[in-house]
Structure formats: C-alpha cells, structure tokens
Phi, psi and omega in degrees: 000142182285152171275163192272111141283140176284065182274170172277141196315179182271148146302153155316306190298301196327291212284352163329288174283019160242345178254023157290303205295302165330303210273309195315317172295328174296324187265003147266358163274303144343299200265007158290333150260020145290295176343286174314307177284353169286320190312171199204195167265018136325317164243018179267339165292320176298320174271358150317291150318327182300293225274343184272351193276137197263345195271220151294163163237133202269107153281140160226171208149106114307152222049213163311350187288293186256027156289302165329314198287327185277328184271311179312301173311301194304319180303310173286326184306328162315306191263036185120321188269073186312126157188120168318110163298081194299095179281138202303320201269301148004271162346295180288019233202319192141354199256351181299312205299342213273357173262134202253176175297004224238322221272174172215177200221116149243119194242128181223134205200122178301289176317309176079011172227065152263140199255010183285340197282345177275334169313294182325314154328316187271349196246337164288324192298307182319343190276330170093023184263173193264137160230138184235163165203173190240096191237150150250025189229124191272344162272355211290189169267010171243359127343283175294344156284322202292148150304297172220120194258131153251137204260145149252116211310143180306113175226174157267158191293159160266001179295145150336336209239345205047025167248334189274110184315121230215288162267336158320297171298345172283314173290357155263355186284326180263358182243036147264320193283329171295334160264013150237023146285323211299306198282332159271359154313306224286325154295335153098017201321112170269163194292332167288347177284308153325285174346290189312347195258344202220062192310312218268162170105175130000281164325309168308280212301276199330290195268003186269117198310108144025314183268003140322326200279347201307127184223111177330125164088023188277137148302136199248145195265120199224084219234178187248187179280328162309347186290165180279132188311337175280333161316287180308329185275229217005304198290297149341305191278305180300351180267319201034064172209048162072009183172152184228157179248164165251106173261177170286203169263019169250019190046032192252130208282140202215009175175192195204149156236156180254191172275350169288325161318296167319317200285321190246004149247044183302282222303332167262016201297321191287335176238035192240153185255179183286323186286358179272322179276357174289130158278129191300132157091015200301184194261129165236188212216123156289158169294333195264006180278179196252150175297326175302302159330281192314318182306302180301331177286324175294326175292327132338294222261030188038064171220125201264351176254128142241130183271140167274140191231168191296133164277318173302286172307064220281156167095000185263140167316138167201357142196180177232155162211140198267156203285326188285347170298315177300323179266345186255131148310132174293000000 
C-alpha cells in the first residue's frame, strides 16, 4: 500500500512527464525488434564460442556498458555458463592475472572506441583466446580485435540531447540476455540444474520439492471411514489446518473432509461417521512436486488444503499443507 504523500495536485507538466515516459518506452521497444530482426550468424558463432569455452567467459564494459557486463555474467553463470566480470580500468591495474588460458572475452562498448578497453584487448588477444563483442560501430577499434563482432543497430538515444546511454543500452541489455538462453538452450541446461543455481528467492522457495515443507513430528489429522465426526474435528482442531483425510485399512488416502464440509453438514455432526461427509477422490501432491507445480494445481483446483503422499507408495498420506505455506517466503 502507498503511504499517503503531501504532493501537489497533477499537472499539465505530470502529464507532460508521463507521455516522455511513453515515448521513451515505445522507441525501446521499437528498436528491439530491430534487433531481433538483425540477428545474423554473428551470433550463432557467439554461442558457439561460449559453449567451446572451457574456462570463463570474461564481460568487460565502461560505464554503462559495463553495468550491463555485470549483468550478463551474472546471467550466464546462472544458466550454465560460468562467468566473470573484469572491470577495464582494474584490468591495467593488476586485474589482468585474473584471466586464464581457458576464458573467451565479451566485450561490450556502444562506440566501440573506449580506449580504457585495450590493455585488456592486448593481453587476450597475446593469450590467443577468443573475443567477441557487442559494438553498434562496424568499424570501430574494438571491431577490429574482435573474432566476432555483433552489431547493434544505429538507432537514437531516447535522451532529448542523444547522448545518455539509453536504447542502446536496452538493446545490448536484451542481446547478452539472448546469448545466455540461447547457449543455455543449445547446453542442454535442465530446469534442475537451473534450480540448483538458484537455492535462494523466490526461485528457491518455489522450485525446492513439497515435502520439505513437511514438518516432522507434527500431527498428521488421518480418521478411518468409520470415525465418529467429532472425533475427526478433534483431530482437525489440533493439526490446524482446515481439514483431515480419511484413509482405508490400508492407509491409503481415499477422501478428505474440510472446514467448509464441517459447515455444511453442521446439523448433523453428532450422527454422522467421517464417510458420510467426505469428499471422495481429493486432489494431492507427491512429495517429489515442486512448490510452485503444487501452488498452481490449488490454485486450479480452488482449493486451500493439500495432502501430500508417499511418491513411492502412491495414495499414502505423509503430510498436509495449506496454500499459505506455499505462497509466504521463508
């Protein structure tokens, strides 16, 4: 929720600086499928290259270039692609040591003349490693080192002055992230491998399997077909969590009853077993499902309770969980 500010009512200039904002976005979407339509085998080489690198793949980039360069490493280390970010000025410095016989180089530079970029240029090229870059200058001097150069198309900035980098930068921003899907398609990257990269977040909570949520010595609320209903609301008020399963004399889970069950067969509650009031067939969860996969099936089947089951055994209970477990961050 916003906190309430004292601003001043809106203006001609707001709406002004909301249709700058409009525009700014439209010609970065615009010069993104220039893009899209520029690729070429410019970048079919690149991931090639990535994917032949046996080491790191090295980003380098002043300024903005190399906020970007930072984001791109990080991205590809994520999918598969170990790599590191070198900063240019660094590099001349003592940071050169930090590059092996192994590395590839991605060098990202709009202009394609920053000159903080040539020691680093001078000392992969003597190593005899592969360099690539992302220039929108076809001539530039970092054109001329590159192995393989990918262009980006000549567009204008959206700053007013045409100097601050702007759509340039979106579009080198969207062809780093396009050679690390490309290259973690083309690796063959699998979603556990992915997972595994990405314990913490969201990402974490999400993809880590369901039966973690599990919590061990807990009561699991479990009746027979036969129990007396009051009994099962015993059971239910002590688990606390809106519902008990009914198994067979084989533990196999075969109905469910919720607190919505409780609601609407309340009147009979003193002479009703758990099988006159269950629901038949409910919906579960293996243990080996992901949270995310689980959430989305309650959220499918509208339902706020799910029992979790043996993946081996199948149909037997071994916990429950409420759709807020699923959704709240640890």
């Amino acid at each position: 929720m916003l906190r309430s500010l004292a601003l001043p009512p809106i203006t001609i200039d707001d709406q002004c600086n909301r249709a700058v904002g409009v525009s700014v976005i439209q010609q970065a979407a615009g010069a993104l499928t220039l893009l899209a339509d520029s690729l070429d085998i410019s970048f079919d080489l690149a991931v090639r290259a990535i994917l032949a690198t046996r080491g790191r793949v090295i980003t380098t980039g002043m300024g903005k270039a190399g906020h970007i360069g930072r984001k791109v490493a990080a991205t590809l280390s994520s999918t598969g692609s170990p790599a590191i970010f070198v900063h240019p000025g660094e590099a001349a410095h003592g940071d050169l040591g930090v590059v092996q016989n192994t590395d590839s180089l991605l060098v990202l530079s709009n202009s394609g003349a920053t000159i903080e970029l040539l020691p680093l240029l001078h000392h992969v090229r003597s190593l005899g490693l592969p360099v690539l870059a992302i220039t929108s200058q076809r001539s530039s001097l970092l054109a001329t080192y590159a192995d393989i150069t990918m262009l980006l198309p000549e567009v204008d900035e959206a700053c007013p002055e045409g100097i601050a980098p702007t759509t340039s930068s979106t579009m080198m921003l969207a062809l780093g992230d396009a050679l690390a899907i490309a290259t973690m398609n083309a690796r063959g990257f699998s979603r556990t491998e992915l997972t595994g990269l990405h314990p913490g977040g969201a990402i974490g909570w999400r993809s880590q399997p369901i039966g973690r949520l599990i919590r061990n010595g807990s009561p699991l609320p479990l009746a027979a077909l036969d129990t007396p209903l009051q009994d099962v609301i015993a059971q239910m008020t002590e688990a606390s969590k809106g519902a008990a399963g009914i198994v067979d004399p084989n533990g196999i889970l075969i109905g469910v009853i919720t607190d919505g069950d409780l609601r609407r067969g309340f009147d009979a509650i003193p002479s009703c077993s758990a099988e006159q009031v269950m629901t038949r067939n409910p919906k579960t969860v293996a243990a080996n499902v992901t949270v995310g996969d689980a959430a989305a099936l309650m959220a499918e089947a509208r339902i706020t309770v799910i029992f979790v089951t043996d993946p081996v055994l199948a149909g037997r209970p071994i916990g429950l969980v409420h759709l807020l477990d699923l959704v709240m961050l640890p």
